[in-house]
TIVO-2410 file (N, C-alpha, C; in nm, 3 decimals):
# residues 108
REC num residu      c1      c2      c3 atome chaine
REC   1      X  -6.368   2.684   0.850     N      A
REC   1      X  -6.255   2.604   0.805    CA      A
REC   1      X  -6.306   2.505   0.700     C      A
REC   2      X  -6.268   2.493   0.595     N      A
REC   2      X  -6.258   2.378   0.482    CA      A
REC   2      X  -6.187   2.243   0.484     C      A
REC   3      X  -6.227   2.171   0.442     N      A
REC   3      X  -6.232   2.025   0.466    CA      A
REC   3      X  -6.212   1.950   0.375     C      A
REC   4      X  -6.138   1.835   0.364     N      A
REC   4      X  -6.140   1.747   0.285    CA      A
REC   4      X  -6.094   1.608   0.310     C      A
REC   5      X  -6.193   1.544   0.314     N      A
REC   5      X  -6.153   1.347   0.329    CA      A
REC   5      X  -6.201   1.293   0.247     C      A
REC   6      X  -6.045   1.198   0.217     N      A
REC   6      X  -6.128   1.090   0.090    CA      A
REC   6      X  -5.982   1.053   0.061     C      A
REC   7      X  -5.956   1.010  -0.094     N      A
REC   7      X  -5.825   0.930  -0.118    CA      A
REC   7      X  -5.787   1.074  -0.220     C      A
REC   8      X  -5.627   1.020  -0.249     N      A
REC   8      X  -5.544   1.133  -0.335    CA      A
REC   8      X  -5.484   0.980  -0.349     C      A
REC   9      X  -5.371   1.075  -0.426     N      A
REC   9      X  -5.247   1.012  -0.544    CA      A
REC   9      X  -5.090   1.047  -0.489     C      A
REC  10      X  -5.045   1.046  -0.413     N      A
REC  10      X  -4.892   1.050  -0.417    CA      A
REC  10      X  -4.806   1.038  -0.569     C      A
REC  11      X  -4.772   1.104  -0.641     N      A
REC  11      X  -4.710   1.087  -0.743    CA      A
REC  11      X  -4.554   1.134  -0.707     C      A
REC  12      X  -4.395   1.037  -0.779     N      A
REC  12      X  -4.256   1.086  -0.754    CA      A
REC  12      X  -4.226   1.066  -0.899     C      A
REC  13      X  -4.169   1.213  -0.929     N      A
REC  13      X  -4.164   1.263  -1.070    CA      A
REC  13      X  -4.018   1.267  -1.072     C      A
REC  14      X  -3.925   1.182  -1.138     N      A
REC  14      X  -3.768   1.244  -1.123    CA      A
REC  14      X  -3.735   1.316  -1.250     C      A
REC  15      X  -3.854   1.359  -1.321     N      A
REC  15      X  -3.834   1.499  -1.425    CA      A
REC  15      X  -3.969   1.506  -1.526     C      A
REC  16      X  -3.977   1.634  -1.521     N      A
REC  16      X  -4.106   1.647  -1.608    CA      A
REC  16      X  -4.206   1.578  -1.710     C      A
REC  17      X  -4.092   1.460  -1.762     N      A
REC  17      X  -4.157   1.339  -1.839    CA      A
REC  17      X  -4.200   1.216  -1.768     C      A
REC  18      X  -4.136   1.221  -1.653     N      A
REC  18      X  -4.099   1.040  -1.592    CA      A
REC  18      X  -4.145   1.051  -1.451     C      A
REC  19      X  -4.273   0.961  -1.428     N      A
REC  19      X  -4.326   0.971  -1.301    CA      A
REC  19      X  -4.249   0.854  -1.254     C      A
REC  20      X  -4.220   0.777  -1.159     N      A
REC  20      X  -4.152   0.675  -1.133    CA      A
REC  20      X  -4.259   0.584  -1.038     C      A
REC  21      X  -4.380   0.683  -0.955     N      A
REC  21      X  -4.400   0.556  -0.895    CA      A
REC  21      X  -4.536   0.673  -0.830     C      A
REC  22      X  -4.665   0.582  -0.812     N      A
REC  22      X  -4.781   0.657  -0.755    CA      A
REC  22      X  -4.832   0.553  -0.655     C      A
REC  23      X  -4.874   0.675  -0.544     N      A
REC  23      X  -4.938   0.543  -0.395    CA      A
REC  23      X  -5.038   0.641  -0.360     C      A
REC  24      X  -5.159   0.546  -0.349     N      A
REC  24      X  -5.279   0.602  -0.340    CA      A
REC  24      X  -5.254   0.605  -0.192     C      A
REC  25      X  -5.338   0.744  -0.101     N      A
REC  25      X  -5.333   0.761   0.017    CA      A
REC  25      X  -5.481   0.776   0.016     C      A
REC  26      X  -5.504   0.753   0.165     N      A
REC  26      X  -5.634   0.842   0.259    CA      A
REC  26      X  -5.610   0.928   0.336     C      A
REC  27      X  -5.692   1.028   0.325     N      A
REC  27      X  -5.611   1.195   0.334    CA      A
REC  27      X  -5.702   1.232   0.410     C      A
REC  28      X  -5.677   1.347   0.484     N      A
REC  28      X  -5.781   1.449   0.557    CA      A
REC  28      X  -5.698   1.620   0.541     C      A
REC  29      X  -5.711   1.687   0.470     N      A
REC  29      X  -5.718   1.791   0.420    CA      A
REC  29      X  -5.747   1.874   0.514     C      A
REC  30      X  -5.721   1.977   0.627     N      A
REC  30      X  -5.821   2.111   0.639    CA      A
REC  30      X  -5.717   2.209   0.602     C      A
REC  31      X  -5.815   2.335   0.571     N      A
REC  31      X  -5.752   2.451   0.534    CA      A
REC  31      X  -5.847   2.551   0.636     C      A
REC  32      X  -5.729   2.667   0.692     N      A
REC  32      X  -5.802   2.720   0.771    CA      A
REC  32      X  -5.818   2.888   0.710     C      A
REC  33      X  -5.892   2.956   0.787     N      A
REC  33      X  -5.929   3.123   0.758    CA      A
REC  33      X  -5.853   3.171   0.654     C      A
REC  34      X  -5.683   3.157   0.693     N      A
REC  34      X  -5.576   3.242   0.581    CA      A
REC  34      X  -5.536   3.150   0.526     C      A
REC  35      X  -5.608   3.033   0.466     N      A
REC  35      X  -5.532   2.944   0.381    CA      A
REC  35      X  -5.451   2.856   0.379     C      A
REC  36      X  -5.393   2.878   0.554     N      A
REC  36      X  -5.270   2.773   0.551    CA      A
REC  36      X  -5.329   2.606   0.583     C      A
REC  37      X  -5.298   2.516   0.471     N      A
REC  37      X  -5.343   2.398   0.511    CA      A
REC  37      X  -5.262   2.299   0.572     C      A
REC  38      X  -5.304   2.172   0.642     N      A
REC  38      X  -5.236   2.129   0.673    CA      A
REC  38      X  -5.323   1.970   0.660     C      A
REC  39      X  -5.245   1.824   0.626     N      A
REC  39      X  -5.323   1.714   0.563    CA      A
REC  39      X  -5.235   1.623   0.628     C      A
REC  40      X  -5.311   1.516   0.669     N      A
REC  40      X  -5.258   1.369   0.754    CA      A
REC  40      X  -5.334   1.257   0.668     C      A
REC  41      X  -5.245   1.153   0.690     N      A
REC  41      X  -5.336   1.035   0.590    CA      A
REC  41      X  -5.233   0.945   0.594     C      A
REC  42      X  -5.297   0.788   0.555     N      A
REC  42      X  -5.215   0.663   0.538    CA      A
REC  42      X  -5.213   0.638   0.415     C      A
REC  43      X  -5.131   0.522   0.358     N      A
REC  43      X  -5.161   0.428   0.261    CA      A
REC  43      X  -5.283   0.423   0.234     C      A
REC  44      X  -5.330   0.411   0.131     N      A
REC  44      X  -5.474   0.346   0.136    CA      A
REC  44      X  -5.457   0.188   0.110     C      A
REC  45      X  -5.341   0.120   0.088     N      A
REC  45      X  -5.336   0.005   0.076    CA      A
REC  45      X  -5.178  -0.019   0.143     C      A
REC  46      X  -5.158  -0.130   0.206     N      A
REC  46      X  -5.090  -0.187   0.251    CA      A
REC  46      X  -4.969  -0.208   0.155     C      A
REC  47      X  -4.862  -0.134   0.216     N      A
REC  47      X  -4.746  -0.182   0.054    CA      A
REC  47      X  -4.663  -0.288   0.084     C      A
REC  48      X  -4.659  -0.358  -0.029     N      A
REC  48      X  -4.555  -0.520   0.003    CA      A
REC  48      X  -4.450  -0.512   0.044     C      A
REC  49      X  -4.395  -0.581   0.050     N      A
REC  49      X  -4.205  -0.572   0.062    CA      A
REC  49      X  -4.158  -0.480  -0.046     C      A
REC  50      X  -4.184  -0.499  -0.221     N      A
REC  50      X  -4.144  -0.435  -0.313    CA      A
REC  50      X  -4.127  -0.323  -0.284     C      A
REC  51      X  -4.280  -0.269  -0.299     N      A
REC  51      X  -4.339  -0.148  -0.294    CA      A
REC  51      X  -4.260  -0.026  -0.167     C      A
REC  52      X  -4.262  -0.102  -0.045     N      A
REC  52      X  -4.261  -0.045   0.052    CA      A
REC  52      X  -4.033   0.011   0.052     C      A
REC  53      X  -3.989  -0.075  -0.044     N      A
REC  53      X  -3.842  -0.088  -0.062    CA      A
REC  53      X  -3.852   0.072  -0.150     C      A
REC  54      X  -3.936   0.077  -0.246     N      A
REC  54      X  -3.954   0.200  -0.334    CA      A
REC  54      X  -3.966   0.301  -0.287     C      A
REC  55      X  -4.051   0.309  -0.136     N      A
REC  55      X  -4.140   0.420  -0.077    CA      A
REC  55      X  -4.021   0.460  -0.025     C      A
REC  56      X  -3.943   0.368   0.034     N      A
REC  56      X  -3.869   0.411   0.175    CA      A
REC  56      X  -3.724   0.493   0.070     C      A
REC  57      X  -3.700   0.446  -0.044     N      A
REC  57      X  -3.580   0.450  -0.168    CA      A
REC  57      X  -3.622   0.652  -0.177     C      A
REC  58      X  -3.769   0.639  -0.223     N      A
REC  58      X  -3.818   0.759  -0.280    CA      A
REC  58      X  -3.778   0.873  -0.201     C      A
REC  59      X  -3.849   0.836  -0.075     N      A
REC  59      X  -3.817   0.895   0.055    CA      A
REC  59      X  -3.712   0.986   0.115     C      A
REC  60      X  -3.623   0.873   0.065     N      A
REC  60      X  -3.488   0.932   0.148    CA      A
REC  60      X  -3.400   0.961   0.034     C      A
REC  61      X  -3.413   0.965  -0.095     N      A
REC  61      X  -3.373   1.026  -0.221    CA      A
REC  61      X  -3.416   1.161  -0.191     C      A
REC  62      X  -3.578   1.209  -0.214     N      A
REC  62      X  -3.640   1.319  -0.235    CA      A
REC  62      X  -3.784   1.294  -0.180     C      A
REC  63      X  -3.790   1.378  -0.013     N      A
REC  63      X  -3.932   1.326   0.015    CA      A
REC  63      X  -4.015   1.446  -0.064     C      A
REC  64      X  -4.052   1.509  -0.129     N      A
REC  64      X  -4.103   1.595  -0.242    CA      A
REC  64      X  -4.211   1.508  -0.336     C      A
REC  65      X  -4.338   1.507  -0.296     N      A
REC  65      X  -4.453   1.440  -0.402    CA      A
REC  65      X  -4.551   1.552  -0.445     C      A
REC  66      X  -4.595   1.504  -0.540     N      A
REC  66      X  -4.706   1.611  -0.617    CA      A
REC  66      X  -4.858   1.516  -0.554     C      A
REC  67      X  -4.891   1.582  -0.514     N      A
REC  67      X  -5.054   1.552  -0.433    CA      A
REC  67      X  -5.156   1.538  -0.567     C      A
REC  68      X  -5.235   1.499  -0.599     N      A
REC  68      X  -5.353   1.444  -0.705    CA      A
REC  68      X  -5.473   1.445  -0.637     C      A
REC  69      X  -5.568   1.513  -0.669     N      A
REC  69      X  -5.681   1.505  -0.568    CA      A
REC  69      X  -5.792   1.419  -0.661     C      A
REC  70      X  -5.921   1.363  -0.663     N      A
REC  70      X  -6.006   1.294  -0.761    CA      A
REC  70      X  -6.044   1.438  -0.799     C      A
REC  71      X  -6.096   1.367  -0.976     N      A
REC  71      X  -6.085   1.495  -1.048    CA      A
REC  71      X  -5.974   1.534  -1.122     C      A
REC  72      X  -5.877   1.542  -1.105     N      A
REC  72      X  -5.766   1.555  -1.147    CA      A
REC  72      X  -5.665   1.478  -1.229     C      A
REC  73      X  -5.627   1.508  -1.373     N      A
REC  73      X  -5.572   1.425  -1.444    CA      A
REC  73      X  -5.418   1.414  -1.440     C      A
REC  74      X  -5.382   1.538  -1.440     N      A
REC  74      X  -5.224   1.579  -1.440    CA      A
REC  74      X  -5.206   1.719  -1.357     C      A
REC  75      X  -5.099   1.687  -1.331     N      A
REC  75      X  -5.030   1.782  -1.206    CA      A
REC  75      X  -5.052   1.771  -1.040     C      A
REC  76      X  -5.093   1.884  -1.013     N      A
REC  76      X  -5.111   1.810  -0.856    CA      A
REC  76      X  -5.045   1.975  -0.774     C      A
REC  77      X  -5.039   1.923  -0.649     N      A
REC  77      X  -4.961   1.999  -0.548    CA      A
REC  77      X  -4.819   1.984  -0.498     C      A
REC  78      X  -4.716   2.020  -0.507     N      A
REC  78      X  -4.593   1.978  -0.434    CA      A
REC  78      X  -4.607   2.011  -0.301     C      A
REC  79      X  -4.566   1.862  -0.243     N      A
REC  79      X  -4.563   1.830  -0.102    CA      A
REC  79      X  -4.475   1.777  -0.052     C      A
REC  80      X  -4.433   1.756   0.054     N      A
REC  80      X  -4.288   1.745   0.117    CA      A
REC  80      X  -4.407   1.631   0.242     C      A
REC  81      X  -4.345   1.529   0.210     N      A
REC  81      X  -4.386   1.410   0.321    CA      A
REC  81      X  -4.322   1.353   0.392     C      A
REC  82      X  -4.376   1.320   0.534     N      A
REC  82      X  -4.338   1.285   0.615    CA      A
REC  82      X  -4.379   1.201   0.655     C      A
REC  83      X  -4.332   1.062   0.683     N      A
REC  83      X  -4.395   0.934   0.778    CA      A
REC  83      X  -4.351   0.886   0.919     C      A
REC  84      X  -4.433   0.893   1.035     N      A
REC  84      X  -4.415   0.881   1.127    CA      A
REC  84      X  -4.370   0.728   1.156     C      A
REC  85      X  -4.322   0.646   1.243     N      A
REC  85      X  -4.301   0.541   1.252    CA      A
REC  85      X  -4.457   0.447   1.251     C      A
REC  86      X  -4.526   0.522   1.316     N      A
REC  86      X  -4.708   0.419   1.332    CA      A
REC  86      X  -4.752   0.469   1.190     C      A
REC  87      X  -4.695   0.514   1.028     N      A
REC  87      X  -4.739   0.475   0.941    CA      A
REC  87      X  -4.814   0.609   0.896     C      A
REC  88      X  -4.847   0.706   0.979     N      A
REC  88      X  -4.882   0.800   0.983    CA      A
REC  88      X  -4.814   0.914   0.861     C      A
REC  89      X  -4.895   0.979   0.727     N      A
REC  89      X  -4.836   1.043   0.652    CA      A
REC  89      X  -4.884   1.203   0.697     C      A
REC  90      X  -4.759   1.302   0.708     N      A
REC  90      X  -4.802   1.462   0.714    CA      A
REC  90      X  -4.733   1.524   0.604     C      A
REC  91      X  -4.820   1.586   0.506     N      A
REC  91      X  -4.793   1.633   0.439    CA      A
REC  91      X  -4.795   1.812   0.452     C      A
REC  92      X  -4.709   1.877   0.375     N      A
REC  92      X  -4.654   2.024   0.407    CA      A
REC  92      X  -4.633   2.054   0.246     C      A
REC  93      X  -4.710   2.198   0.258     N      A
REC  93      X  -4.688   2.263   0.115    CA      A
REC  93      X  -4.540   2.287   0.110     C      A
REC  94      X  -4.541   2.301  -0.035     N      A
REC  94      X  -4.348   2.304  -0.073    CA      A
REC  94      X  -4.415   2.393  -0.240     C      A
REC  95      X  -4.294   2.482  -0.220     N      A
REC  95      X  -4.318   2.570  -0.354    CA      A
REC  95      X  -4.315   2.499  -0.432     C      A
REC  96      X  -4.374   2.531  -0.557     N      A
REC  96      X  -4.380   2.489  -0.697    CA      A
REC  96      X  -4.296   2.534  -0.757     C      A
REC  97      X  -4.246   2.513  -0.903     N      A
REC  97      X  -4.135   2.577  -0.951    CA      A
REC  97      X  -4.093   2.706  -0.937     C      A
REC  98      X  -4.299   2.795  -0.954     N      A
REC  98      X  -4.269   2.906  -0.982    CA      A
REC  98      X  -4.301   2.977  -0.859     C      A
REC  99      X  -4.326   2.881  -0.728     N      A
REC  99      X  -4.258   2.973  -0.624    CA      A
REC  99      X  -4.427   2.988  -0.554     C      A
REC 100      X  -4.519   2.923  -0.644     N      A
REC 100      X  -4.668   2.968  -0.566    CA      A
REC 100      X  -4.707   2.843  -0.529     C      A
REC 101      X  -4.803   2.836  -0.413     N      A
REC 101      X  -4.920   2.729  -0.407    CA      A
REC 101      X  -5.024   2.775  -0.409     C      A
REC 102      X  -5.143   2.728  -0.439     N      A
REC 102      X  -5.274   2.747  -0.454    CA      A
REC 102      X  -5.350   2.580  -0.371     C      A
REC 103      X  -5.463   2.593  -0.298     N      A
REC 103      X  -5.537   2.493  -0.279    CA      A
REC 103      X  -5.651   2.553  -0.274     C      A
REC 104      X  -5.776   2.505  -0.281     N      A
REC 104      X  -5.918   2.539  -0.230    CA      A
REC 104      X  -5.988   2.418  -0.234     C      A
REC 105      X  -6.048   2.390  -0.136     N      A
REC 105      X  -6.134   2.300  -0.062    CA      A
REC 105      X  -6.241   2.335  -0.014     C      A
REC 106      X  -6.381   2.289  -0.058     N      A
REC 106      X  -6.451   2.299  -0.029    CA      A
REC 106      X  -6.550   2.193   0.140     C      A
REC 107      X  -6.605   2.290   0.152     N      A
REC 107      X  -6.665   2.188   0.254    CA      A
REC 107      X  -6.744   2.026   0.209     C      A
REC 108      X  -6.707   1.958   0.369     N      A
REC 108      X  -6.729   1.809   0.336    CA      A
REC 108      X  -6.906   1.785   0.314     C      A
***
């Protein structure tokens, strides 16, 4: 099984030009035998009142974020997020436009 811990990028895109808003997370990544992955993670920083008014806005508009891993300048993964009440983020692959995902992770 493949592995990955460390921080990513939450990015909410409301169209191909216009990102509206990015929240750095701490992530744990595994991907297993056939590929299917599955990733848990927090904030990596505590969001203010503002911030946290945006998250919760984003949320319940379109929970749909593009994942950013380090390394990475533009684009990402579409992910469909979920926050548990203890703050807890699970993220779930969600097709891309054209209908594919791709990840590979290497060991930690």
């Amino acid at each position: 099984m493949d592995q990955f811990a460390g921080q990513a990028r939450l990015e909410w895109w409301a169209n191909h030009a216009t990102c509206l808003e990015k929240y750095d997370i701490d992530i744990t990544v595994t991907v297993n035998a056939v590929g299917t992955w599955r990733a848990t993670g927090r904030h990596a920083n505590a969001l203010d009142m503002s911030r946290r008014e945006g998250w919760d806005f984003l949320i319940e508009m379109d929970p749909h974020f593009f994942i950013v891993f380090p390394g990475e300048d533009n684009g990402g993964i579409l992910v469909r997020v979920f926050e548990a009440e203890d703050g807890t983020l699970t993220l779930t692959e969600a097709p891309d436009g054209d209908g594919s995902v791709s990840v590979t992770f290497g060991p930690l």
